[in-house]
Each structure stands twice: as structure tokens, then as C-alpha cells.
N, C-alpha and C positions, 0 to 999 in steps of 0.2 A: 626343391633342393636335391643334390646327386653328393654322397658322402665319396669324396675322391680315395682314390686309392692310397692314399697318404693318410687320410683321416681313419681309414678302414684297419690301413695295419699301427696306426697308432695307438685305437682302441684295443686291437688285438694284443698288441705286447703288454699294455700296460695289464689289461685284462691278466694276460698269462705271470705277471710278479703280483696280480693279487690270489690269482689261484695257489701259488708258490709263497705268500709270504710268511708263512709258519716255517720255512726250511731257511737254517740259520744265514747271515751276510750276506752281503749284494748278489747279485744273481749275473754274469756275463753276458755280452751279448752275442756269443757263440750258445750257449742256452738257450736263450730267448728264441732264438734263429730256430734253432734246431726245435724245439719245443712247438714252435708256431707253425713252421714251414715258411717263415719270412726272410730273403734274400738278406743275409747279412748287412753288403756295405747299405743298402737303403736304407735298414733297421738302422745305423750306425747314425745316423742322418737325422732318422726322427726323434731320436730318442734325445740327441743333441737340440732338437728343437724343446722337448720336452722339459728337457732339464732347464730350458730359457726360461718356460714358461712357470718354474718350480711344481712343475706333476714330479719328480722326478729327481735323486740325489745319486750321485755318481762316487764312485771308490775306485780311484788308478791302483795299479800295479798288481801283483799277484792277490789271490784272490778279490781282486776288485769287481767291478758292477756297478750295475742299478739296482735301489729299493726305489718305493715309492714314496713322495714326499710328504704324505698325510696320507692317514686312514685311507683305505678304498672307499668306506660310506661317507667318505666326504669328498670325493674325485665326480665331478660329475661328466657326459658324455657329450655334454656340450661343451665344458672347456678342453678335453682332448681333442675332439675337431677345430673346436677355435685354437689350438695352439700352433696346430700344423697348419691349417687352409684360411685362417683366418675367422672374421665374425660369419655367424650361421647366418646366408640369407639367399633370398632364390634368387639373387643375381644383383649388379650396381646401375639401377635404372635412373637411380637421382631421386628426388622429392616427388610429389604431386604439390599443383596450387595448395594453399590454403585456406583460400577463401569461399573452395566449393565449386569456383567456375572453371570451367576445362574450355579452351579456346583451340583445343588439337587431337580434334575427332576423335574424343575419350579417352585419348592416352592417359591423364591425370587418374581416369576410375581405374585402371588396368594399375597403372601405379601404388594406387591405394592399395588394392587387392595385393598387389606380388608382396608390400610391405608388411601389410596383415599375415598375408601366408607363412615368409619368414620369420615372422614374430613367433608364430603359433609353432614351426618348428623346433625353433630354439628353447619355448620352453617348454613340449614336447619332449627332447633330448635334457634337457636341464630334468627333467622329472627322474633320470635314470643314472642312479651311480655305478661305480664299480663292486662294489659291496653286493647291490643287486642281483646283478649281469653274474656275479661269480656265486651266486647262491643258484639262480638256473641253470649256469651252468654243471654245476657238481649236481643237479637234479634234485635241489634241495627244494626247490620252489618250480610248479608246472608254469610253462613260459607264456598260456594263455593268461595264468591268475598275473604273473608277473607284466604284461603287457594291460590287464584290466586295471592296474592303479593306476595305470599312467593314461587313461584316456580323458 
């Protein structure tokens, strides 16, 4: 699986309104931009996806913004990639047989395997909230221990 650059800066913003969410009302996405180093109108884009997917509540007009739409330890790092890129998988190869028999020079095992593999990522990433991610980051938690729960 390769987290697209969509899914990278999606993680990133949200990440940076849980780092921020103690500082009072929505947060801009001139903020966020600046804050990340993320090209605005793209940010503009994902964040609109975000909001589809309810990570995410939006506030027009002056002081308006984004908070987050639950808890960060309840946002997990698999549904902000699946919100942007879709479901987490190493590609759309189709099914394998069922019944065990592969009649197409093992593609069906290769099949099984890439299905297994994306499993295992998704809940891999499903292991990791934002709540997490932003206690490493603030260096609250070393990023080895933080990566040891989740193997």
C-alpha cells in the first residue's frame, strides 16, 4: 500500500487541529496551511472531503474554520486515508477462487496474499489515532514505544 499525497496531507491537517485543539473556535484554513506548510487551495479540497466524511465540522464567515468532529482518540488513521483515497488496500485485483483451485498460473494465491496484506494494513493503521500521533508528536510518548503497541 503507498499512502497518497492526499492521504499524507489529510493526516497532517487533521493531526495539526488536534495539536491546536485547546486554542478556542474553528481554526482557518489559512492556518492550517501555514502551520503545515500545505498548499492551501489543495488543503481546501481535503478538508471538504473530510467534512463528507464527518472527521471534520466546518464554521463560515468571519472567524470560521475547522474543528474536529469527535475526539482525536476516537479519529482513527485509517478512516482519514479512507476518507480521501478510499478503502485501504494494495490495489483492486478482484477476488481469488474460492474453492481453493486456481486454474491461472497462481494468480488466485497472489490474490489471496495482496487481500491478506491489505487487511493487515488497514488494521495496522486502524491501531493509530490522533490522540496518539499527537502525544508523539508533542514528545510526550517516544515514537519507538508508540509504534511498539501497534505491532
Amino acid at each position: 500500500m503507498r499512502v497518497s499525497t492526499k492521504g499524507d496531507y489529510a493526516c497532517r491537517a487533521l493531526l495539526s487541529l488536534s495539536l491546536h485543539s485547546d486554542e478556542p473556535g474553528p481554526t482557518s484554513v489559512a492556518d492550517i496551511a501555514r502551520r503545515t506548510g500545505l498548499p492551501q487551495p489543495y488543503l481546501e479540497q481535503i478538508l471538504l472531503a473530510l467534512k463528507g466524511a464527518g472527521l471534520v465540522r466546518s464554521k463560515r464567515g468571519v472567524g470560521g474554520g475547522y474543528v474536529l468532529a469527535r475526539p482525536a482518540a476516537e479519529i482513527r488513521l485509517s478512516e482519514i486515508i479512507s476518507a480521501v483515497d478510499g478503502p485501504i488496500s494494495l490495489g483492486d485485483f478482484g477476488e481469488p477462487h474460492q474453492d481453493g483451485a486456481c486454474n491461472h498460473e497462481g494468480q488466485c494465491v497472489l490474490l489471496a496474499i495482496w487481500k491478506e496484506s491489505g487487511e493487515l494494513m488497514r488494521r495496522h493503521m486502524d491501531g493509530f489515532t490522533l490522540a496518539e500521533v499527537a502525544r508523539a508528536a508533542q514528545g510526550n510518548v517516544p515514537w519507538p514505544d508508540l509504534l511498539a503497541d501497534h505491532r
